[in-house]
PyMOL Python script that loads the backbone (N, CA, C, O; Angstrom):
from pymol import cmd

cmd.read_pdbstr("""\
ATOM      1  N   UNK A   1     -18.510  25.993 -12.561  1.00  0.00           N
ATOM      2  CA  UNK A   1     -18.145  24.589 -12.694  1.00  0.00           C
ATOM      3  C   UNK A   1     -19.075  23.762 -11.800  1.00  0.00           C
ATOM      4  O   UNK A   1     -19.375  24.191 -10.686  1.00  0.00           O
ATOM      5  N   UNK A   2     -19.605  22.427 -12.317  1.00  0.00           N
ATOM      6  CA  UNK A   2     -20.347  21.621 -11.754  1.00  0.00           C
ATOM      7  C   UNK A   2     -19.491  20.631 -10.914  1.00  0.00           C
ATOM      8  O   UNK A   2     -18.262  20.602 -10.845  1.00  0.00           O
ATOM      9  N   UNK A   3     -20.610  19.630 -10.136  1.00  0.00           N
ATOM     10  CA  UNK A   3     -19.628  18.746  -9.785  1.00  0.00           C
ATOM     11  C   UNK A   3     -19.044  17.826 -10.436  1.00  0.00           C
ATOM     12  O   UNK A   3     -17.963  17.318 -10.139  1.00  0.00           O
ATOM     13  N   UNK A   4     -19.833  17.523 -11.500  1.00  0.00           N
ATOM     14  CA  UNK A   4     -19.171  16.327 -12.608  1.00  0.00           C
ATOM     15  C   UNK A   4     -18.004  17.294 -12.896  1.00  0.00           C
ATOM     16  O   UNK A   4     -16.911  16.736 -12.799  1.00  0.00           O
ATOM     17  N   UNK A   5     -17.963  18.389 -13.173  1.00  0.00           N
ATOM     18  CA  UNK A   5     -16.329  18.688 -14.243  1.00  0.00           C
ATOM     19  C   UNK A   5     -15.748  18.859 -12.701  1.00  0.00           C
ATOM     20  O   UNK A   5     -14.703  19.472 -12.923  1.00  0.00           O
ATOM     21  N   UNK A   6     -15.798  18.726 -11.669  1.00  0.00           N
ATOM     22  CA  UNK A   6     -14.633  19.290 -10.657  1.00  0.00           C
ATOM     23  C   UNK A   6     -14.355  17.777 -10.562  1.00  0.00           C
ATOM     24  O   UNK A   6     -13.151  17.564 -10.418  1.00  0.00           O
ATOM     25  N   UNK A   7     -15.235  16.482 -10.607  1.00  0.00           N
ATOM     26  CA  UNK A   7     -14.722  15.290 -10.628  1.00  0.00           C
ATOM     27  C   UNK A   7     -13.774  15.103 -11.345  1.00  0.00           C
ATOM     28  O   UNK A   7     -12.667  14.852 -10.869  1.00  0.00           O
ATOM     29  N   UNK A   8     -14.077  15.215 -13.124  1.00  0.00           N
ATOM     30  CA  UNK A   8     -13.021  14.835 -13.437  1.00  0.00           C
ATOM     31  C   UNK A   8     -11.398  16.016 -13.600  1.00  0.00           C
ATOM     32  O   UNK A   8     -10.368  15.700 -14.196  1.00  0.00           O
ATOM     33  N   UNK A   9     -11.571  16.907 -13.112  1.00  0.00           N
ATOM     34  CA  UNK A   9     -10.205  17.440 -12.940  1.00  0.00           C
ATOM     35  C   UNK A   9      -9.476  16.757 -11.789  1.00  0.00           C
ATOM     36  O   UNK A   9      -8.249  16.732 -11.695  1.00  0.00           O
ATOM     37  N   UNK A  10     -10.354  16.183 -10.888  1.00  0.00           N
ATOM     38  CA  UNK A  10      -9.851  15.432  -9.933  1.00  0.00           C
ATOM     39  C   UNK A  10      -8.845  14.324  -9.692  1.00  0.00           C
ATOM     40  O   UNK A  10      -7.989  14.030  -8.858  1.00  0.00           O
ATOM     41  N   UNK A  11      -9.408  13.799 -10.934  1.00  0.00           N
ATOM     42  CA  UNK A  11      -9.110  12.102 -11.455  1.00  0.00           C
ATOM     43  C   UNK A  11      -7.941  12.339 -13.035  1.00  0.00           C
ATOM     44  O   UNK A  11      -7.651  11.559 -13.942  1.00  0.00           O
ATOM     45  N   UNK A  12      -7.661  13.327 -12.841  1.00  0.00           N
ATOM     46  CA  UNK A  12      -6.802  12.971 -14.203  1.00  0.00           C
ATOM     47  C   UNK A  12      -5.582  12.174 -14.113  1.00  0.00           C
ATOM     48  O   UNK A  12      -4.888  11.915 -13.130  1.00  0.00           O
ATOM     49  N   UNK A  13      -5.413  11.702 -15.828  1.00  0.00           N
ATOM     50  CA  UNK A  13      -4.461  10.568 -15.801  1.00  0.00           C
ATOM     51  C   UNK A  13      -3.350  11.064 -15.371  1.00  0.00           C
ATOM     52  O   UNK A  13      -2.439  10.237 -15.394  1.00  0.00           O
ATOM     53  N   UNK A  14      -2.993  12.329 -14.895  1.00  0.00           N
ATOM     54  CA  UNK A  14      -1.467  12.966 -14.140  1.00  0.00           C
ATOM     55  C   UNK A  14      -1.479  12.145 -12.588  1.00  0.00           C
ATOM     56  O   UNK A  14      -0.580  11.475 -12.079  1.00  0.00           O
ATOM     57  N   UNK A  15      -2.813  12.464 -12.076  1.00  0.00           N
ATOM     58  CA  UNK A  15      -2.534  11.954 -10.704  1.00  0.00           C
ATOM     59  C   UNK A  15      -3.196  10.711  -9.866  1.00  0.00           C
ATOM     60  O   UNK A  15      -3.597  10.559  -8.712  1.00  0.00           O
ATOM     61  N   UNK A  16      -3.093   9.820 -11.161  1.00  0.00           N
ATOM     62  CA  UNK A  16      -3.268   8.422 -10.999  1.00  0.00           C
ATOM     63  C   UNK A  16      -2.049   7.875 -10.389  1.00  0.00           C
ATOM     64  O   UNK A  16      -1.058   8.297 -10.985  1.00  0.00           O
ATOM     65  N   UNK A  17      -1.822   7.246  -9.613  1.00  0.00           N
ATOM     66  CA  UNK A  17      -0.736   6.291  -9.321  1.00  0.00           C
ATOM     67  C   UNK A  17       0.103   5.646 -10.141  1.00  0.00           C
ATOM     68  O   UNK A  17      -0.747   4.855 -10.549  1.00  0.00           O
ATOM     69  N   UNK A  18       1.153   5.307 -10.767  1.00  0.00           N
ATOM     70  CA  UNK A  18       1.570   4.388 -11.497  1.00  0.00           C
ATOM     71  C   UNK A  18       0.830   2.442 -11.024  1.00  0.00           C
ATOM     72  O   UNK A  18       1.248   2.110  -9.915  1.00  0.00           O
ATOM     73  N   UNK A  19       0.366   1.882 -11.362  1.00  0.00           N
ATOM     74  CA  UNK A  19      -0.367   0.530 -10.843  1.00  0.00           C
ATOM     75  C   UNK A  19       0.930  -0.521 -11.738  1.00  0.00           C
ATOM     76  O   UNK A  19       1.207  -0.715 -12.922  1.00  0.00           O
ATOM     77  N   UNK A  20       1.546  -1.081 -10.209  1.00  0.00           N
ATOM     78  CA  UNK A  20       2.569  -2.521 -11.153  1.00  0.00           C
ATOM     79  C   UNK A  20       2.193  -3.528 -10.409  1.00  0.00           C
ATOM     80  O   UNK A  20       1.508  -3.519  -9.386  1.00  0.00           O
ATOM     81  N   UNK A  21       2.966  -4.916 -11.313  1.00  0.00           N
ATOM     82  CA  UNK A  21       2.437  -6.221 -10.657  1.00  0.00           C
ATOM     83  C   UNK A  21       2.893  -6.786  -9.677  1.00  0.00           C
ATOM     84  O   UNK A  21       4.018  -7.281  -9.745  1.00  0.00           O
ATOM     85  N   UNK A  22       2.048  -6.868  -8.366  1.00  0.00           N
ATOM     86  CA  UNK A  22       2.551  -7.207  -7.181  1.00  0.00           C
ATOM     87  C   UNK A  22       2.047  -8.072  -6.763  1.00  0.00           C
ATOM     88  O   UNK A  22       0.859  -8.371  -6.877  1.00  0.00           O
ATOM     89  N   UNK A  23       3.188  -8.822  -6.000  1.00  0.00           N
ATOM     90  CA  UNK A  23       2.773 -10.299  -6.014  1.00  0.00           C
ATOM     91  C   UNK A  23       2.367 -10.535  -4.176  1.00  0.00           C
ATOM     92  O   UNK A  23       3.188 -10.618  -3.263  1.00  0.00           O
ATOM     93  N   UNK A  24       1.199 -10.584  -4.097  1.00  0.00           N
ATOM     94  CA  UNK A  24       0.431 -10.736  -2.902  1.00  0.00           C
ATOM     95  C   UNK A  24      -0.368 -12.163  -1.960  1.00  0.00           C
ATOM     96  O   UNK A  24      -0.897 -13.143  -2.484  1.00  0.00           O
ATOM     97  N   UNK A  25      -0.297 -12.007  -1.133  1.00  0.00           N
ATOM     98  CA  UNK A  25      -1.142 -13.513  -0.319  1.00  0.00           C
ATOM     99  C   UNK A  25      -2.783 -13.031  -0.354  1.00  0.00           C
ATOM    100  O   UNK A  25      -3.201 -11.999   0.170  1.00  0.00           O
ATOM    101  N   UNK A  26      -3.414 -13.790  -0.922  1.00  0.00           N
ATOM    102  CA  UNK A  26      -5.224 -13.544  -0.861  1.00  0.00           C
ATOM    103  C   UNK A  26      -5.879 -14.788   0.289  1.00  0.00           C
ATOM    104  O   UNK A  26      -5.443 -15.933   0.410  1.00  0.00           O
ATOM    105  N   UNK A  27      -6.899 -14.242   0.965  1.00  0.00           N
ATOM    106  CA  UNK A  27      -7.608 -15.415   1.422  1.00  0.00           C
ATOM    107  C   UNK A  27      -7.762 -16.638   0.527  1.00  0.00           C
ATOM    108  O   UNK A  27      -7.512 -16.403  -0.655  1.00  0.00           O
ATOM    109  N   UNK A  28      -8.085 -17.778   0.788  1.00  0.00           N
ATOM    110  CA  UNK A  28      -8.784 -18.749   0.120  1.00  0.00           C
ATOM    111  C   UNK A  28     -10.355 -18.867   0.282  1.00  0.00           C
ATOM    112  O   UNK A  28     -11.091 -19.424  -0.533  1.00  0.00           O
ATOM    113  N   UNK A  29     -10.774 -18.230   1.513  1.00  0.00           N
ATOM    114  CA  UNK A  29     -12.033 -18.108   1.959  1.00  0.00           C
ATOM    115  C   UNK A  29     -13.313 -17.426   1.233  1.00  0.00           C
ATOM    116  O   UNK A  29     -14.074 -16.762   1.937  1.00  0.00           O
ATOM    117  N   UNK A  30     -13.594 -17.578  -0.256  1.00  0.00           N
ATOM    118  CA  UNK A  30     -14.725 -16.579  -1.061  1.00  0.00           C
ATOM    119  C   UNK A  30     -15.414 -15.662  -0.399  1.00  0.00           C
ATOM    120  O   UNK A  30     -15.759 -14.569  -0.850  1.00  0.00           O
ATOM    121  N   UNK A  31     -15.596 -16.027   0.523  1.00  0.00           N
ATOM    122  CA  UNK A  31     -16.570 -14.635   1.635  1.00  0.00           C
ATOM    123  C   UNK A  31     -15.864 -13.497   2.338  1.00  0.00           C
ATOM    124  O   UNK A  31     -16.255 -12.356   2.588  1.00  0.00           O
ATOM    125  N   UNK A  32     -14.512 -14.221   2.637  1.00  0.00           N
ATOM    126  CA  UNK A  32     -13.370 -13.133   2.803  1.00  0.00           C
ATOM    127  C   UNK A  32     -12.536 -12.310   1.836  1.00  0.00           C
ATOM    128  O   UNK A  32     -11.725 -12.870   1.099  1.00  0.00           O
ATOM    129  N   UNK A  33     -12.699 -11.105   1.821  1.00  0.00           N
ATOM    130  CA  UNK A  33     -11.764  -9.940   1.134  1.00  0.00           C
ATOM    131  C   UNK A  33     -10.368  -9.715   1.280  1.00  0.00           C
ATOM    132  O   UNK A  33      -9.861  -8.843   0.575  1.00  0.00           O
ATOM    133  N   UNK A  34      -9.391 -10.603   2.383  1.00  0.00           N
ATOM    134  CA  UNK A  34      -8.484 -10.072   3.010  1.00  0.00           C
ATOM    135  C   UNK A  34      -7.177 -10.157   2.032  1.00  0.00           C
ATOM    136  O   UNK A  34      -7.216 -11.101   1.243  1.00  0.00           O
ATOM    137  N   UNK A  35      -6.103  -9.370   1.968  1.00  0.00           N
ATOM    138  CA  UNK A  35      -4.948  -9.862   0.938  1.00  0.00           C
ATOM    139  C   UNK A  35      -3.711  -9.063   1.696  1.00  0.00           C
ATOM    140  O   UNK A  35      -4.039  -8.290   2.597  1.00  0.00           O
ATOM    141  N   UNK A  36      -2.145  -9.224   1.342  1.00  0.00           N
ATOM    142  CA  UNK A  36      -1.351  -9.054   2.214  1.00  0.00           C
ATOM    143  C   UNK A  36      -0.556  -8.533   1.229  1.00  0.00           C
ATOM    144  O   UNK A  36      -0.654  -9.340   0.305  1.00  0.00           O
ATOM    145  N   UNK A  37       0.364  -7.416   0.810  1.00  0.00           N
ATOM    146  CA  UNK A  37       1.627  -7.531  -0.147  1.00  0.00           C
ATOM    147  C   UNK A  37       2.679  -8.535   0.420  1.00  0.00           C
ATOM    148  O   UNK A  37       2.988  -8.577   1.611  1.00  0.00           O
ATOM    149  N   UNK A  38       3.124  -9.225  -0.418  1.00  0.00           N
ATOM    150  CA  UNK A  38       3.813 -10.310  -0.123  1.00  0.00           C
ATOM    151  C   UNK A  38       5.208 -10.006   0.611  1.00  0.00           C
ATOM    152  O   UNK A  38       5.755 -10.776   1.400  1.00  0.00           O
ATOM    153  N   UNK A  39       5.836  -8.358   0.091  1.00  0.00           N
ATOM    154  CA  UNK A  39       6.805  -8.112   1.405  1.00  0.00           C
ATOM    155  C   UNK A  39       6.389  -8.047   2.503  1.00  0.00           C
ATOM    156  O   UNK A  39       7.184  -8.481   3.336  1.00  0.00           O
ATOM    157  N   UNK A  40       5.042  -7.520   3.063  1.00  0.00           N
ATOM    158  CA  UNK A  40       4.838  -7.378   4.498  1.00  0.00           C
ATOM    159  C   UNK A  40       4.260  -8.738   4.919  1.00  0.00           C
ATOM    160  O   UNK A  40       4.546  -8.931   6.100  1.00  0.00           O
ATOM    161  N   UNK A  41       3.741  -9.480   4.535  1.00  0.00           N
ATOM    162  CA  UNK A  41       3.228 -11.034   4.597  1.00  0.00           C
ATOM    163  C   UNK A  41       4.739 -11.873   5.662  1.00  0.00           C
ATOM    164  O   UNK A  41       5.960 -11.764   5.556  1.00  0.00           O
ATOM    165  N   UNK A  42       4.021 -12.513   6.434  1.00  0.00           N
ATOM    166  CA  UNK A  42       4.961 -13.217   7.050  1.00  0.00           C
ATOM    167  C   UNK A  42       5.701 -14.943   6.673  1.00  0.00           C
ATOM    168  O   UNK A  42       4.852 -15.530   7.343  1.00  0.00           O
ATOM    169  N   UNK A  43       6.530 -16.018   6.172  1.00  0.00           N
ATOM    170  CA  UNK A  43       6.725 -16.763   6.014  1.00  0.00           C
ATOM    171  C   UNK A  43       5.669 -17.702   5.605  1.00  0.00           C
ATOM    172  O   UNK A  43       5.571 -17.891   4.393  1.00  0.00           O
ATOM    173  N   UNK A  44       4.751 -18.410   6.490  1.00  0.00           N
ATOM    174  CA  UNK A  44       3.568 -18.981   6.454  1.00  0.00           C
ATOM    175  C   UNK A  44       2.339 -17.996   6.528  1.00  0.00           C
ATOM    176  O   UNK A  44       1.620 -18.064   7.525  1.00  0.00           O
ATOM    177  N   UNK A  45       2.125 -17.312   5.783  1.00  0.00           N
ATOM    178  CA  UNK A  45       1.064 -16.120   6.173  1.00  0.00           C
ATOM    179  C   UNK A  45      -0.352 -17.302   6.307  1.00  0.00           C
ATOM    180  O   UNK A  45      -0.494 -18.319   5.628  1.00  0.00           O
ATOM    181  N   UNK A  46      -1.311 -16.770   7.425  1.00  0.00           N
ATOM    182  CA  UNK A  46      -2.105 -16.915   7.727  1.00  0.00           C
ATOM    183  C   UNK A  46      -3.060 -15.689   7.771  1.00  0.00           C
ATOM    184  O   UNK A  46      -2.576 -14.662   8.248  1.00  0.00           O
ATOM    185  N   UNK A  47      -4.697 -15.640   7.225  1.00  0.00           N
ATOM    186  CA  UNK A  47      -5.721 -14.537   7.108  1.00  0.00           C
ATOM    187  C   UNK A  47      -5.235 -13.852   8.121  1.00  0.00           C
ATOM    188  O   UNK A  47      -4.858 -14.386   9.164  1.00  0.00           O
ATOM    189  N   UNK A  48      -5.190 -12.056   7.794  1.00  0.00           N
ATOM    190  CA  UNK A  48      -5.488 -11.277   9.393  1.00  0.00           C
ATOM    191  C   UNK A  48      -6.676 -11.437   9.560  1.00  0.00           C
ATOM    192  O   UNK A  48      -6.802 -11.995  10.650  1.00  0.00           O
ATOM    193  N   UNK A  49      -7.827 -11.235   9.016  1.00  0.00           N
ATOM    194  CA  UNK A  49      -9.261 -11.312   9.009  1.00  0.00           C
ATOM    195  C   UNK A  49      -9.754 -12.687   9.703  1.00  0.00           C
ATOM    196  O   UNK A  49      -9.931 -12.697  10.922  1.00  0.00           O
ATOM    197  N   UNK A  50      -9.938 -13.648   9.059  1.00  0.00           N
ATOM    198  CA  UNK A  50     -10.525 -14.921   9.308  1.00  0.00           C
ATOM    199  C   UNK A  50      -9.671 -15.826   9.720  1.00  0.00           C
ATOM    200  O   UNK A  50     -10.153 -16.931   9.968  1.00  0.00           O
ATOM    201  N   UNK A  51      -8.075 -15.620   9.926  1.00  0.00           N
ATOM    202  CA  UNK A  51      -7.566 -16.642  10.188  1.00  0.00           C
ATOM    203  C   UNK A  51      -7.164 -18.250   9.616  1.00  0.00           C
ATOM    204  O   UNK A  51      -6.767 -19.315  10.088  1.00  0.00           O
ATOM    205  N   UNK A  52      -7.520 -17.709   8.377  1.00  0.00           N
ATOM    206  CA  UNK A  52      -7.725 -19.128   7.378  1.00  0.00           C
ATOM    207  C   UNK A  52      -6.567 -18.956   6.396  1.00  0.00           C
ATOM    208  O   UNK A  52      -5.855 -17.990   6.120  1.00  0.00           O
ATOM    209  N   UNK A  53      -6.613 -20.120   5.994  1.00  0.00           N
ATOM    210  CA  UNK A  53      -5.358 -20.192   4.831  1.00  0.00           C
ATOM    211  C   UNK A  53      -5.232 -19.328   3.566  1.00  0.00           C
ATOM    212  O   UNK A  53      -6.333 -19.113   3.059  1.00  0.00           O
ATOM    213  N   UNK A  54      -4.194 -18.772   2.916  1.00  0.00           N
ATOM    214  CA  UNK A  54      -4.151 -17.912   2.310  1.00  0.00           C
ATOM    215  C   UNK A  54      -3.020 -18.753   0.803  1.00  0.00           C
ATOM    216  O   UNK A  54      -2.272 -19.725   0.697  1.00  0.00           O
ATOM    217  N   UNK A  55      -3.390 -17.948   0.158  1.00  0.00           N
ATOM    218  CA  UNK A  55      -2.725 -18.353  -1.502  1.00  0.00           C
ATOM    219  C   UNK A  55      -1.701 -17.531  -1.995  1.00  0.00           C
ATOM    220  O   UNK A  55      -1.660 -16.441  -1.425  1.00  0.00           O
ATOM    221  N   UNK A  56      -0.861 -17.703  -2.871  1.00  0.00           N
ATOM    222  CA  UNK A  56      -0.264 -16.217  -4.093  1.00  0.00           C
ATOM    223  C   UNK A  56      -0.942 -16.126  -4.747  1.00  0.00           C
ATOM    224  O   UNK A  56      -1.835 -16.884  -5.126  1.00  0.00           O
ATOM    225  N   UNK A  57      -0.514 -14.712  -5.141  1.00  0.00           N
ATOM    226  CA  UNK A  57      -1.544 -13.949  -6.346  1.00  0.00           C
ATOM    227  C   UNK A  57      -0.706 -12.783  -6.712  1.00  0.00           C
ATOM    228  O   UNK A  57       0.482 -12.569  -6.472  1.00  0.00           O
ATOM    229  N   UNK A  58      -1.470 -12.173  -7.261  1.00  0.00           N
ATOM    230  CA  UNK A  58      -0.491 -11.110  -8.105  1.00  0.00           C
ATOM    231  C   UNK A  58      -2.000  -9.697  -8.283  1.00  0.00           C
ATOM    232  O   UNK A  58      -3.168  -9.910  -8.608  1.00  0.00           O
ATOM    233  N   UNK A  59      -1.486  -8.657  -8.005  1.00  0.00           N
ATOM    234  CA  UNK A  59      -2.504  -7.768  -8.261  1.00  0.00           C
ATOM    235  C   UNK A  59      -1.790  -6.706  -8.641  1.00  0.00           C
ATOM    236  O   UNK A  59      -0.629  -6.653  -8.235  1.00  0.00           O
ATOM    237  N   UNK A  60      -2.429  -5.344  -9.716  1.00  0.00           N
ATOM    238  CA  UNK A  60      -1.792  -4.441 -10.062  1.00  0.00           C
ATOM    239  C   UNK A  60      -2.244  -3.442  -9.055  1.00  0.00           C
ATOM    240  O   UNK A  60      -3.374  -2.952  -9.071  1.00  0.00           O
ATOM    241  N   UNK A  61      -1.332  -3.157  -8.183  1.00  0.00           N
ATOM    242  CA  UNK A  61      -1.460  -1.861  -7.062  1.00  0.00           C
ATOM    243  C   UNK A  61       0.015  -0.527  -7.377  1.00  0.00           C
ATOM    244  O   UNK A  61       0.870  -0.554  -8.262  1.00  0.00           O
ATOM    245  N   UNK A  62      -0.181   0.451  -6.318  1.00  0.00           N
ATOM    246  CA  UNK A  62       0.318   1.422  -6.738  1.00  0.00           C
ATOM    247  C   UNK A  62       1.889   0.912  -5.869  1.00  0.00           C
ATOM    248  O   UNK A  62       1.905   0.056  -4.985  1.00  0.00           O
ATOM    249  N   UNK A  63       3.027   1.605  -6.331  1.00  0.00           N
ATOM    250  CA  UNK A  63       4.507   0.818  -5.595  1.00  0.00           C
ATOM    251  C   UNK A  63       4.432   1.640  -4.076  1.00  0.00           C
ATOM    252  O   UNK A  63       3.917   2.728  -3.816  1.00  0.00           O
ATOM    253  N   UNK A  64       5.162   0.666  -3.185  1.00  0.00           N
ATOM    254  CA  UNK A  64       5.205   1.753  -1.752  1.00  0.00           C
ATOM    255  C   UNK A  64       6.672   1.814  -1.374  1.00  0.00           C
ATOM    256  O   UNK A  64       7.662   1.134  -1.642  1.00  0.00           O
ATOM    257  N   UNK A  65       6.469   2.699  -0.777  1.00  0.00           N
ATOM    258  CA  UNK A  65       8.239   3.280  -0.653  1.00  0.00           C
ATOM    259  C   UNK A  65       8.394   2.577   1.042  1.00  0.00           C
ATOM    260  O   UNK A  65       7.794   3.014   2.024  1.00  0.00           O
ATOM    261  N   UNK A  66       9.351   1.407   1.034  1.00  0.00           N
ATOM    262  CA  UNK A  66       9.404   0.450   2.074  1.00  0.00           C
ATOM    263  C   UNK A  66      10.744   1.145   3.507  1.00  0.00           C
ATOM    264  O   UNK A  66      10.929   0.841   4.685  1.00  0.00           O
ATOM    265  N   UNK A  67      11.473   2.275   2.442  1.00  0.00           N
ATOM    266  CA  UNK A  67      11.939   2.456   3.454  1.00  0.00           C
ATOM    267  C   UNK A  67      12.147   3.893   3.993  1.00  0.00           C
ATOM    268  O   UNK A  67      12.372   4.638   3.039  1.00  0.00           O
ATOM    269  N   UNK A  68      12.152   4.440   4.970  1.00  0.00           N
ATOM    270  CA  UNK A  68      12.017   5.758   5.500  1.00  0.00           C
ATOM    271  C   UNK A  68      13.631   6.360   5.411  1.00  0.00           C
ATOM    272  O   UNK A  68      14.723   5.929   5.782  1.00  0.00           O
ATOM    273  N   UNK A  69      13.241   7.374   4.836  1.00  0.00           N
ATOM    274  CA  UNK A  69      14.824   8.178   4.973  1.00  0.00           C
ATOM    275  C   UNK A  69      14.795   9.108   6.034  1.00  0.00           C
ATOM    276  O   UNK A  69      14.070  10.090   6.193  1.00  0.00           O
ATOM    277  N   UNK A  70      15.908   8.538   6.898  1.00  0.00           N
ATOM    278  CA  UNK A  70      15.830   9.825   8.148  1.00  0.00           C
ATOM    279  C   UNK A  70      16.817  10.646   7.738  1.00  0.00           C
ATOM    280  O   UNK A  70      17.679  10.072   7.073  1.00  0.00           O
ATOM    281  N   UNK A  71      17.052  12.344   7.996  1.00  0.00           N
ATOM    282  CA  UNK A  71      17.252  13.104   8.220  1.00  0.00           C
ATOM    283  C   UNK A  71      18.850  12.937   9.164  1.00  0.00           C
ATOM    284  O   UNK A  71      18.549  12.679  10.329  1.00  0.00           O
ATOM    285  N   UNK A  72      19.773  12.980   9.059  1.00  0.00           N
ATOM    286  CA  UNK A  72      20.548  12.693  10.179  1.00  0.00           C
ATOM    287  C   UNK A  72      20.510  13.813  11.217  1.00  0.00           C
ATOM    288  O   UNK A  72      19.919  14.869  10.990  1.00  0.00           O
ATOM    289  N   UNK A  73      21.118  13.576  12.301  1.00  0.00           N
ATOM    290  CA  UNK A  73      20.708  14.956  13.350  1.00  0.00           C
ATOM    291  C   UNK A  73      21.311  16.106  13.344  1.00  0.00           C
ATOM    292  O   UNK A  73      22.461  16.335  12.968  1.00  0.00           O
ATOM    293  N   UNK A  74      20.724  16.658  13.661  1.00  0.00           N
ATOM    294  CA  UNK A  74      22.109  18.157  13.921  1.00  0.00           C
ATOM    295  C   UNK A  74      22.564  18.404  14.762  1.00  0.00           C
ATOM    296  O   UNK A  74      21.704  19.048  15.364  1.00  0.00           O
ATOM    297  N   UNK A  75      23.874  18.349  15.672  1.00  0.00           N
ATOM    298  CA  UNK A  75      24.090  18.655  16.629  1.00  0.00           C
ATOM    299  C   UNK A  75      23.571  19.605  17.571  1.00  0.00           C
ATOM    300  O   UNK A  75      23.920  20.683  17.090  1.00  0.00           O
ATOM    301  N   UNK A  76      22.958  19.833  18.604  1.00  0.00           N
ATOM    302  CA  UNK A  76      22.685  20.980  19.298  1.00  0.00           C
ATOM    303  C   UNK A  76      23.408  22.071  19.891  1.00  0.00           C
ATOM    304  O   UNK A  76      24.202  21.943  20.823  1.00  0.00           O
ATOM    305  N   UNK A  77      23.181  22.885  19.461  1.00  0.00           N
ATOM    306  CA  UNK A  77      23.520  24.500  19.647  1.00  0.00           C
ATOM    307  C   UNK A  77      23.416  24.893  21.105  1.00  0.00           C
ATOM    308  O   UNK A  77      22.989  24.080  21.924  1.00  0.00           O
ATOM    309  N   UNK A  78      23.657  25.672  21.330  1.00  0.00           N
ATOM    310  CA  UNK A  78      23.240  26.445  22.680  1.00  0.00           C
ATOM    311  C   UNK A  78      22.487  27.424  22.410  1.00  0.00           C
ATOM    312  O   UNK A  78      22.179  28.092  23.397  1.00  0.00           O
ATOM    313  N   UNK A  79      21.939  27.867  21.118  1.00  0.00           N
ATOM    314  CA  UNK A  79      20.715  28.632  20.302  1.00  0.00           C
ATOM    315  C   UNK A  79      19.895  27.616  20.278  1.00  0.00           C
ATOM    316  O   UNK A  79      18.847  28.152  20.639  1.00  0.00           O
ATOM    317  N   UNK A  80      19.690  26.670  20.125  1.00  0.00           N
ATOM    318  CA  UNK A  80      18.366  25.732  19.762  1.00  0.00           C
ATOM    319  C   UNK A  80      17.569  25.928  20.689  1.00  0.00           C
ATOM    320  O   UNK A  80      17.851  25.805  21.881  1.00  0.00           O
ATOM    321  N   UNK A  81      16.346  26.298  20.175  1.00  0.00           N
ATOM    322  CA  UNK A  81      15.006  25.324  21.409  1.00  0.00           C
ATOM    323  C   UNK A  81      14.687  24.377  21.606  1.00  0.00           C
ATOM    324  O   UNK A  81      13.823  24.182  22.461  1.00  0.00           O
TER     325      UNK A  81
END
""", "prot")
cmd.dss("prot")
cmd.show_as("cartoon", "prot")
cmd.util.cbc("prot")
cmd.orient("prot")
């Protein structure tokens, strides 16, 4: 196998991300790249990058899982390490 065919076993459509529409803050600044998902974005979002004013927008990205599931504890043993 070459590297082109190990590429595309790499990239198949199984382990693509699902991509949905998420609605995000972008710079206004054309020279700046910077953008925010709009849950982590703060009230008045302002650039992290440049510090400049920022817009809505909407981009198709992959979904993120916002909240962590903990484990509850286990009591300790007098066996535990």
């Amino acid at each position: 196998m070459n590297g082109k065919d190990a590429y595309k076993l790499a990239t198949t459509e199984e382990e693509k991300p699902k991509l949905i529409p998420t609605k995000i803050w972008k710079c206004k600044n054309p020279e700046c790249k910077a953008w925010v998902r709009e849950e982590f974005a703060e009230s008045e979002q302002s650039c992290p990058i440049c510090k400049g004013p920022m817009h809505r927008s909407m981009r198709h990205l992959p979904a993120v899982q916002n909240k962590i599931k903990r484990q509850p504890k286990k009591p300790k043993s007098e066996f535990d390490f």
